[in-house]
C-alpha positions in Angstrom: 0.0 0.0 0.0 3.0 2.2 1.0 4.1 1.3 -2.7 1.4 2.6 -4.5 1.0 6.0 -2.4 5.4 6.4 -3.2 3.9 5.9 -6.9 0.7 8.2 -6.9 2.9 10.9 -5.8 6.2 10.7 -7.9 2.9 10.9 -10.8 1.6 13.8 -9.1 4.7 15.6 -9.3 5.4 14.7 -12.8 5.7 17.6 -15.5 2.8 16.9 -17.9 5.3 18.0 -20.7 8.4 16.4 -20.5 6.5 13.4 -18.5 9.6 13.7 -15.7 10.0 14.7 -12.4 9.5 18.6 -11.7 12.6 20.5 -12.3 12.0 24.0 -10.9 8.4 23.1 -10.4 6.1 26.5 -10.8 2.1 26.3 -10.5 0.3 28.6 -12.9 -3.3 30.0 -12.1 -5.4 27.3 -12.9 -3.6 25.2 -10.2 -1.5 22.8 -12.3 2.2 22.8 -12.2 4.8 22.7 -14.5 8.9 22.3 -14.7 9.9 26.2 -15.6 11.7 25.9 -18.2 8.9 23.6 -20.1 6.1 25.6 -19.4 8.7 28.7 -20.6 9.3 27.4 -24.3 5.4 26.1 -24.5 4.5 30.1 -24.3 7.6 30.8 -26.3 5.7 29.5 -29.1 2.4 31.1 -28.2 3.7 34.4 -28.2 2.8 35.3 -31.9 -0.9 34.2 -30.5 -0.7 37.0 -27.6 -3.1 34.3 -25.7 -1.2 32.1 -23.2 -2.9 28.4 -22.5 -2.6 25.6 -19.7 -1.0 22.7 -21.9 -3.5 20.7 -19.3 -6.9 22.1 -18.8 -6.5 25.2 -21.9 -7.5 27.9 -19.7 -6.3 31.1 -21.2 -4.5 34.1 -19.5 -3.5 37.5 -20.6 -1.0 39.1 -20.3 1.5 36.3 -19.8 1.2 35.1 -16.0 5.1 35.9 -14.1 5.8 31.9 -13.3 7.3 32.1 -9.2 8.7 28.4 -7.9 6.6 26.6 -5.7 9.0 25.7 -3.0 6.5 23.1 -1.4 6.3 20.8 -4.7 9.9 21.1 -5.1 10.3 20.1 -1.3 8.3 17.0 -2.2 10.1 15.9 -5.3 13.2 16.5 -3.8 12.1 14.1 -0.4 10.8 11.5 -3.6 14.3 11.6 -4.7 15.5 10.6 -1.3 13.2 7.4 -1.5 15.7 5.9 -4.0 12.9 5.8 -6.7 13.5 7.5 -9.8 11.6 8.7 -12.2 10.9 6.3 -15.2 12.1 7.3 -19.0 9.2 9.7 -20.3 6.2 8.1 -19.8 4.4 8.0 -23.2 0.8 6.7 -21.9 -0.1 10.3 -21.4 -0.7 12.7 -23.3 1.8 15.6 -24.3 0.8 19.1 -25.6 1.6 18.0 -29.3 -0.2 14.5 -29.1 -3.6 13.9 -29.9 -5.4 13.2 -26.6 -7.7 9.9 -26.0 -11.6 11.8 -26.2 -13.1 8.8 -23.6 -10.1 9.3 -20.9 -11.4 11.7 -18.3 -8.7 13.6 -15.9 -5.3 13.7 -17.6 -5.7 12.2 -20.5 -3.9 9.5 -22.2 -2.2 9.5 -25.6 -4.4 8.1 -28.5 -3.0 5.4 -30.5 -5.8 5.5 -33.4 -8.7 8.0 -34.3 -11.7 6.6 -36.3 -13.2 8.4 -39.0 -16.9 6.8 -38.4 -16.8 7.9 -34.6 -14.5 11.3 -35.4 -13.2 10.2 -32.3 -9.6 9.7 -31.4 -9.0 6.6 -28.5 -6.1 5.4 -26.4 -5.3 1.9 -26.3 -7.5 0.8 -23.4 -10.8 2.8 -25.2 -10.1 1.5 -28.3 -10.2 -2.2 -27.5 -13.9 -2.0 -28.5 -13.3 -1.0 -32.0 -11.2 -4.5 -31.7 -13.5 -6.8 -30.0 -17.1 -5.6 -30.7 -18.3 -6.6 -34.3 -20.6 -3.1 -34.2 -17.4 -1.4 -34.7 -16.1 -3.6 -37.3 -16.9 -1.5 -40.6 -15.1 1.9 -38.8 -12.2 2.8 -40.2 -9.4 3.6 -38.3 -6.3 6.0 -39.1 -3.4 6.9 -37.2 -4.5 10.0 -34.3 -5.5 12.8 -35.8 -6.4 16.5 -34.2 -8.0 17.0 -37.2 -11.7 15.1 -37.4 -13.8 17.8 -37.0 -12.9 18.9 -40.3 -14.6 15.6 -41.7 -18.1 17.4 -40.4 -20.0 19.0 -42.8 -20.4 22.5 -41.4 -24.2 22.9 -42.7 -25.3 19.5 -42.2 -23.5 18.7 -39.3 -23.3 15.0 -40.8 -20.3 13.2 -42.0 -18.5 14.7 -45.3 -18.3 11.0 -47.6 -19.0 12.9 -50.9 -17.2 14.3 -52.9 -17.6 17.1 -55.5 -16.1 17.4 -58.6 -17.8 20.4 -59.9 -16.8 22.5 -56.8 -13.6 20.5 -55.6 -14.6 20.1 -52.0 -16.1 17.6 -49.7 -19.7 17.1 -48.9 -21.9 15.0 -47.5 -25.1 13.4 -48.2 -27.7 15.9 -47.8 -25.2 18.5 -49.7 -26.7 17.2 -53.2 -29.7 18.3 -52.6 -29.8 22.0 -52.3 -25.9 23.8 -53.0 -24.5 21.2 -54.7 -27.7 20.2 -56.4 -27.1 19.2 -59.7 -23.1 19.3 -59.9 -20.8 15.6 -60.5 -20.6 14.2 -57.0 -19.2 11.1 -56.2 -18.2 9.1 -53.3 -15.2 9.6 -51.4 -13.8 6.3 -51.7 -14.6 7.0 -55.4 -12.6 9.9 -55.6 -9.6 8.9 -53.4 -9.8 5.7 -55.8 -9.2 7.8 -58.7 -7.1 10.6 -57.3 -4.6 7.5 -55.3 -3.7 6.2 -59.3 -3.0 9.8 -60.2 -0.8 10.5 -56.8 0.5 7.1 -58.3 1.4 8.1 -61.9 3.0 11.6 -60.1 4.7 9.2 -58.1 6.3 7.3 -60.7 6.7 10.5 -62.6 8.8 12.0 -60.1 10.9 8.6 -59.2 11.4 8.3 -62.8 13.0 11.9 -62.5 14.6 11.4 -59.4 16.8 8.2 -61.3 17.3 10.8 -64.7 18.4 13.4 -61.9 20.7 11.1 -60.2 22.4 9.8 -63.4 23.0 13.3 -64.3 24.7 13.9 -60.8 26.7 10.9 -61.7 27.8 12.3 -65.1 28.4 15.3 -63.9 30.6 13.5 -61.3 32.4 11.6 -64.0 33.1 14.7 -65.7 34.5 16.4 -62.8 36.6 13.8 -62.1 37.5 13.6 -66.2 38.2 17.3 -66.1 40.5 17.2 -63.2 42.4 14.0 -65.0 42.1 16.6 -67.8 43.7 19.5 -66.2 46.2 17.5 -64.5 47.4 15.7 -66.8 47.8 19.1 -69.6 49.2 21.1 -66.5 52.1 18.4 -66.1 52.9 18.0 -69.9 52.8 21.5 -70.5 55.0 22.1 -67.9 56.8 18.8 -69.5 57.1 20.9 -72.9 57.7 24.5 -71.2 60.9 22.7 -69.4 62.0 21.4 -72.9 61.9 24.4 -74.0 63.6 26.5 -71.8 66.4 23.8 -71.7 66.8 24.1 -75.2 66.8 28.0 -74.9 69.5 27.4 -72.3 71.4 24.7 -74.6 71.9 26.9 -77.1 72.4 29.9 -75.0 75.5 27.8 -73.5 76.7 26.9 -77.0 76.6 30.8 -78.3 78.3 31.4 -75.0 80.9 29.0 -75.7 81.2 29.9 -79.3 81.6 33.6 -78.7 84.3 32.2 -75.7 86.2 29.8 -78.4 86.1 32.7 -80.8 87.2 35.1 -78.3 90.6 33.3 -77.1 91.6 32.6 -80.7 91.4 35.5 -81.8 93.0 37.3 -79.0 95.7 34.6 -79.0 96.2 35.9 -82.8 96.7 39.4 -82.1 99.1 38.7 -78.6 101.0 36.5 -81.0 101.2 39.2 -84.2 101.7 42.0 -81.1 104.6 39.8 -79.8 106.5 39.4 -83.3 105.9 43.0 -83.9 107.6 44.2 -80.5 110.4 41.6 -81.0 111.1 43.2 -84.4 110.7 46.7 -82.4 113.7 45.6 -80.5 115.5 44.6 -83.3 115.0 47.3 -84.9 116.0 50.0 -81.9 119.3 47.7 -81.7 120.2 47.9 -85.3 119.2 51.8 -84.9 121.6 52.3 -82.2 124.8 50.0 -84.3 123.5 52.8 -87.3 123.9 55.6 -84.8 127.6 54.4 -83.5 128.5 53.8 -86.8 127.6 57.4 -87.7 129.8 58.6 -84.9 133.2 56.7 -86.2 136.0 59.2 -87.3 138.4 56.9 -88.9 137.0 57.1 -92.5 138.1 53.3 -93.7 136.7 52.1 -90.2 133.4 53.8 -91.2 133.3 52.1 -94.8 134.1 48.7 -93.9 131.2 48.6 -91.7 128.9 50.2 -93.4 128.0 47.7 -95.7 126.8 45.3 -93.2 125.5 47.1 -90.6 123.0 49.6 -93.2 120.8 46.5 -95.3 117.4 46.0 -92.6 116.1 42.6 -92.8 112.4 42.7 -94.4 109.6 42.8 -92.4 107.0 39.9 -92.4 104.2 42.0 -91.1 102.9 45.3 -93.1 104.3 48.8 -92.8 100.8 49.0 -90.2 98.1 47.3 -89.1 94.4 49.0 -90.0 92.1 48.9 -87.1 89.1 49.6 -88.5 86.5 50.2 -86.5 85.4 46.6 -86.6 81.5 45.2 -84.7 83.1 41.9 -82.9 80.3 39.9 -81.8 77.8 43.2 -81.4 76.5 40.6 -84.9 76.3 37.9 -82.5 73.9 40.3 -79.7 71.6 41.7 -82.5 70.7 37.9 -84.4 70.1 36.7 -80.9 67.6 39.8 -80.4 66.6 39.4 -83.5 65.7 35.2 -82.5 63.9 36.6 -78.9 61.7 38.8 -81.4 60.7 36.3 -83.5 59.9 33.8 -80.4 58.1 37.0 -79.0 55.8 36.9 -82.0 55.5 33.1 -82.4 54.6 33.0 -78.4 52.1 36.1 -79.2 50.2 34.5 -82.1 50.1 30.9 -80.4 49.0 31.9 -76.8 45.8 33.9 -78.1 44.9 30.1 -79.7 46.2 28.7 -76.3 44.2 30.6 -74.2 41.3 30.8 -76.1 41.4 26.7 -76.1 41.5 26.8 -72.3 38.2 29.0 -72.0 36.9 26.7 -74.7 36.2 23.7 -71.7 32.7 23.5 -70.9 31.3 20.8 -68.8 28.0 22.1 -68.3 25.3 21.5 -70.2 25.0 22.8 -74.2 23.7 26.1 -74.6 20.0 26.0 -75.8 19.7 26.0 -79.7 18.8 29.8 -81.2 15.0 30.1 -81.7 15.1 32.8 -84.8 16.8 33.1 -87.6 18.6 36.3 -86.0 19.9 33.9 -83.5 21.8 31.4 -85.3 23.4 34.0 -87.7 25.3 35.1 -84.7 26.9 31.8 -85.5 27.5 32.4 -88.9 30.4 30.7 -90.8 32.1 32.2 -94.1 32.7 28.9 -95.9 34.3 27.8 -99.1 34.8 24.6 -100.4 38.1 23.2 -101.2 38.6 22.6 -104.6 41.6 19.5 -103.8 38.4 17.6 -102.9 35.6 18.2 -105.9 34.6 15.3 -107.9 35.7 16.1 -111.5 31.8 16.7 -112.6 32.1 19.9 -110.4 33.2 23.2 -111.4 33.6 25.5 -108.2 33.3 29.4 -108.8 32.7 32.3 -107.0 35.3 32.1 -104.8 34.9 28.6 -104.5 31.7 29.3 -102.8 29.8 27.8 -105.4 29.2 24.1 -107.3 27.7 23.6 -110.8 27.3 19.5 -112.4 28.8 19.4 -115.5 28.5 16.3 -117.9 32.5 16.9 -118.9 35.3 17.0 -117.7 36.8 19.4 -115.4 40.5 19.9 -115.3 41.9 19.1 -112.2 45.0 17.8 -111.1 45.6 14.8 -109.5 45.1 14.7 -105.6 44.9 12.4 -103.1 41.8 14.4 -101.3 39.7 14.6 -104.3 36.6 12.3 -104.5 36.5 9.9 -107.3 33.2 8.3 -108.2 30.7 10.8 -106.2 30.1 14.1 -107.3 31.0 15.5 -104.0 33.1 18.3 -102.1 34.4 19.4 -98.9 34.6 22.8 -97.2 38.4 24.0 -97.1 37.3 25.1 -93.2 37.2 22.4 -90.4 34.3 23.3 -88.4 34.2 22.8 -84.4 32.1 24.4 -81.6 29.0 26.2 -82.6 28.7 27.8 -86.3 25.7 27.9 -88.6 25.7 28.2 -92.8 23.3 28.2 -95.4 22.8 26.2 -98.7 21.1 27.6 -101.5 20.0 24.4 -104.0 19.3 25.7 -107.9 18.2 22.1 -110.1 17.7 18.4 -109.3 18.5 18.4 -105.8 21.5 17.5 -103.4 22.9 16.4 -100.5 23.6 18.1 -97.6 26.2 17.0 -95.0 28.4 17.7 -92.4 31.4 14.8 -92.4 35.0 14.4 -91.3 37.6 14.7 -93.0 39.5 11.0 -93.5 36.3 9.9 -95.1 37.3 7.5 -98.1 37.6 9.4 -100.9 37.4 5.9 -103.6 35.6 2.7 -103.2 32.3 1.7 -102.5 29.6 3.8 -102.3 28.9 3.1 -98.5 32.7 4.0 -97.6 32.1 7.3 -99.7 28.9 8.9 -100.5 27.6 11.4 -97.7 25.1 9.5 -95.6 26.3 6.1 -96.3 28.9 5.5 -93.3 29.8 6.3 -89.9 31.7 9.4 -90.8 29.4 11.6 -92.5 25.4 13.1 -92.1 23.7 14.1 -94.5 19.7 15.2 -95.8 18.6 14.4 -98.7 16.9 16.9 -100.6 14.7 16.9 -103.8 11.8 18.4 -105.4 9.5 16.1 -103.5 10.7 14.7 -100.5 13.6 14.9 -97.5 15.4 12.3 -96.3 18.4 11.8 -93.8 20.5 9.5 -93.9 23.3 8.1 -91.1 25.2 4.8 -91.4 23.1 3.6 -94.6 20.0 4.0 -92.2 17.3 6.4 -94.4 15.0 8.5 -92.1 12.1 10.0 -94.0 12.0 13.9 -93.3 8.3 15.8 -93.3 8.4 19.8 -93.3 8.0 22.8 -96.2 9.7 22.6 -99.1 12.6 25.1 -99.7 15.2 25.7 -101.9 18.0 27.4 -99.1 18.3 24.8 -95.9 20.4 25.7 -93.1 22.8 24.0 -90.9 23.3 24.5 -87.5 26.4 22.8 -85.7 27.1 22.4 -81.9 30.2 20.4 -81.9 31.1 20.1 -78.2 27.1 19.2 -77.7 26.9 16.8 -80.2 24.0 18.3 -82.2 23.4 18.6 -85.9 20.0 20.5 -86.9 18.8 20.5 -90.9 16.2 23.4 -91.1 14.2 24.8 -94.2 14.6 28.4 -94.6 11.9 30.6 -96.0 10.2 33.8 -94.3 10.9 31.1 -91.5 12.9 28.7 -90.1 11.0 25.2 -90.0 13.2 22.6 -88.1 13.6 19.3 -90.6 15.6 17.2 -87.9 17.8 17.1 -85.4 20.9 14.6 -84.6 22.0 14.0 -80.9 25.2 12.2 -81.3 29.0 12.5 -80.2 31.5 14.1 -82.7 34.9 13.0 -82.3 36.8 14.6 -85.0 36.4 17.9 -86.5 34.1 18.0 -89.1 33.8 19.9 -92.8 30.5 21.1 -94.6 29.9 19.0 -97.9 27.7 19.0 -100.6 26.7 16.0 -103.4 24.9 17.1 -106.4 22.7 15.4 -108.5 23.7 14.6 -111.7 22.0 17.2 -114.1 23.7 19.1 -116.4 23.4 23.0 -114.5 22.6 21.7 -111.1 24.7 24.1 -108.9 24.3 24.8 -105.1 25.7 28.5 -103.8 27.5 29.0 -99.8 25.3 31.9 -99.0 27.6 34.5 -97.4 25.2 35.3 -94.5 27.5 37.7 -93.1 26.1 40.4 -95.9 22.8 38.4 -95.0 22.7 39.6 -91.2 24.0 43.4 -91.9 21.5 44.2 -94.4 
């Protein structure tokens, strides 16, 4: 008995919030008590309300009540605390101020495990054993608790809502079809959920289906993070690689001029001590024999003077000339001004090639393409001036106009032999090797032709499906004619539906992989569009039919877009 009175009281003095023993009990006006700090951060969120509730019994108090401990209730859960008894974990059976409460408990309620949506009644596990046991409750349904069952009451016929209305969108129930909702598509609830449940479905399976697309993107964008650092790395270390070679060679040869101009510069000044050493040996010959002549002069006895003479006056000739012309000679200042001469020209070469470095480096873009131009104003930004290169016409074509333009001819044309030129189709190649994102037009006069776009180590002999535009895995091409498109890949022929015109442009996006054929009128009809992976640069080409006068003109579109 002592037992149960130890237990009724560490209850008693249990927060109703945190379901633990009081901590810094306080007792609000209504009489129940709370830990302060709980019943603090419950009014905390009230605030924006500017009504302050019992969590218990709801009562209401404005302005916000000043909370003051109540010493006696802590007494008593500190003498509990003596007892040796502590408090249990959170005791979930009751209640807390976010759980829906059991509507049959009476006092402090207990936590409802299930509400029913026949009742509109939410029970605890003890109340809601009859739901279980009784078969009169055996058709409710039961959900998981719910503060929310009033809203299942029709507010004008104060009857359950299990109707629905289509006309209006809302809930009803049954006595709603008669008078507001007389007349509209109602249905019943289950009905609706029925039909609404294999929508949420098909949303469902729209958005996981998304969610996998999504998450292989992630994963290709990883991939090509991890590419473009491998990337970056890798052209960071070999340029580094080639810079080093380079500036060793700069130094090489730097070390061989040095040496050079050294070599040079010891021979030669060994030349001139050598010459400058005969020439002051003969010097001092020369100021001996000078001072024998001046003796000689100075003898009195005539015969003396005679017999001497003869030998002492004939000078030995001198190898060297009378003098030695120093012009004003440029020694190796040659030598300083080629080499400044070589640092200029590297200055250029370095000039000219790090504009098509650095524009290369901005060049890398992982992201996605760049949407395709929707007018015609839009994709002449990406106009190309392009000619065709006559190494590669067929010798039934006769270019002209700058090599802008192809005309069939029945004879002959005289070209000279070249390994580029196509020999059994009547087809030709741009001279300009086409990459990221450029746009031309194609103006058709007779038969017809083919349009392309292909790279350039296409076979240029053989069979037709190792040659003609369309026919292989190195060229794309549409058909045109007087009646019909077609495009053809690979020997695979795609019928093509859209207006007939005699220009068709060509849009490119190399990097993206996409290849778009439009007719061109007073506007721009899409024919088809490729979505493929372009790994070689590729060259505009043309195939004419064979008619005598069927020619095919490069519009220059940048005349096109000023005018």
């Amino acid at each position: 008995m002592a037992q149960k009175e130890v237990q009724l009281d560490r209850e008693t003095i249990s927060c109703s919030i945190c379901l633990d023993l009081l901590k810094v009990p306080v007792t609000i006006h209504c009489g129940h008590s709370y830990c302060l700090n709980c019943i603090n951060s419950f009014w905390d969120e009230e605030d924006g309300k500017k009504l302050h509730s019992c969590p218990q019994c709801r009562q209401t108090f404005t302005p916000r009540p000043v909370l003051v401990k109540n010493t006696m209730l802590a007494v008593l859960v500190e003498e509990l605390k003596k007892t040796g008894l502590q408090a249990t974990p959170g005791n979930h059976c009751y209640a807390g101020p976010k759980d829906v409460a059991c509507d049959v408990c009476t006092g402090r309620k207990m936590k409802a495990v299930k509400s029913c949506l026949v009742c509109l009644a939410s029970y605890c596990e003890k109340h809601l054993q009859p739901h279980y046991e009784s078969p009169t409750f055996k058709k409710h349904k039961l959900v998981e608790p719910s503060k929310n069952l009033q809203e299942n009451i029709c507010p004008r016929h104060d009857e359950v809502m299990k109707m629905f209305c289509r006309t209006d969108q809302q809930s009803i129930c049954y006595h709603c079809p008669v008078d507001e909702h007389k007349g509209h598509d109602t249905v019943s609830a289950a009905a609706e959920r029925t039909e609404r449940q294999r929508e949420l479905e098909g949303s469902r399976q729209q958005i996981q289906q998304r969610i996998q697309d999504r998450e292989k993107d992630v994963k290709v964008l990883q991939q090509e993070v991890e590419a473009l650092n491998r990337s970056a790395e890798k052209t960071v270390e070999d340029s580094e690689k080639i810079f080093t070679e380079l500036i060793r060679l700069i130094e090489k040869r730097s070390s061989e001029v040095k040496q050079q101009i050294r070599s040079q510069q010891e021979t030669e000044v060994s030349r001139v001590k050598e010459l400058q050493e005969k020439l002051e040996q003969e010097i001092t010959e020369l100021k001996r024999k000078d001072a024998e002549l001046e003796q000689l002069s100075h003898t009195e006895d005539h015969n003396q003077f005679l017999h001497n003479y003869p030998s002492l006056s004939k000078l030995s000739e001198s190898t060297h000339t009378s003098s030695i012309n120093i012009r004003p000679l440029r020694y190796f200042e040659d030598v300083t001004a080629a080499v400044s001469e070589l640092r200029d020209q590297l200055q250029d070469i370095l000039r000219q090639t790090w504009t098509n470095i650095s524009s290369l480096v901005t060049q890398v873009d992982v992201l996605l393409p760049q949407a395709e131009p929707k007018t015609r104003a839009g994709f002449l930004k990406y106009s190309r001036e392009i000619t065709l290169n006559p190494n590669t016409a067929n010798v039934h074509l006769l270019l002209s106009d700058g090599n802008r333009k192809a005309t069939f001819k029945s004879q002959y044309q005289n070209y000279c032999s070249h390994l580029e030129r196509f020999g059994a189709e009547w087809q030709v190649l741009s001279r300009e090797s086409l990459t990221g994102r450029c746009y031309w037009e194609v103006e058709v006069r007779g038969k017809g032709l083919y349009v392309a776009v292909a790279y350039k180590n296409i076979s240029r002999a053989g069979s037709l499906n190792e040659c003609r535009f369309g026919f292989n895995d190195k060229s794309w091409a549409l058909r045109c004619d007087h009646y019909s498109y077609k495009y053809l890949y690979n020997n695979i022929h795609t019928p093509v539906s859209g207006p007939r015109s005699s220009t068709i442009g060509v849009y490119l996006d190399h990097r993206a992989g996409i290849l778009s054929f439009y007719s061109v009128s007073e506007t721009m009809t899409l024919l088809h569009r490729v979505q493929t992976t372009f790994t070689q640069p590729l060259h505009a080409g043309l195939l004419l039919f064979d008619q005598e006068g069927t020619n095919v003109i490069l519009r220059q579109l940048q005349n096109v877009q000023q005018k």
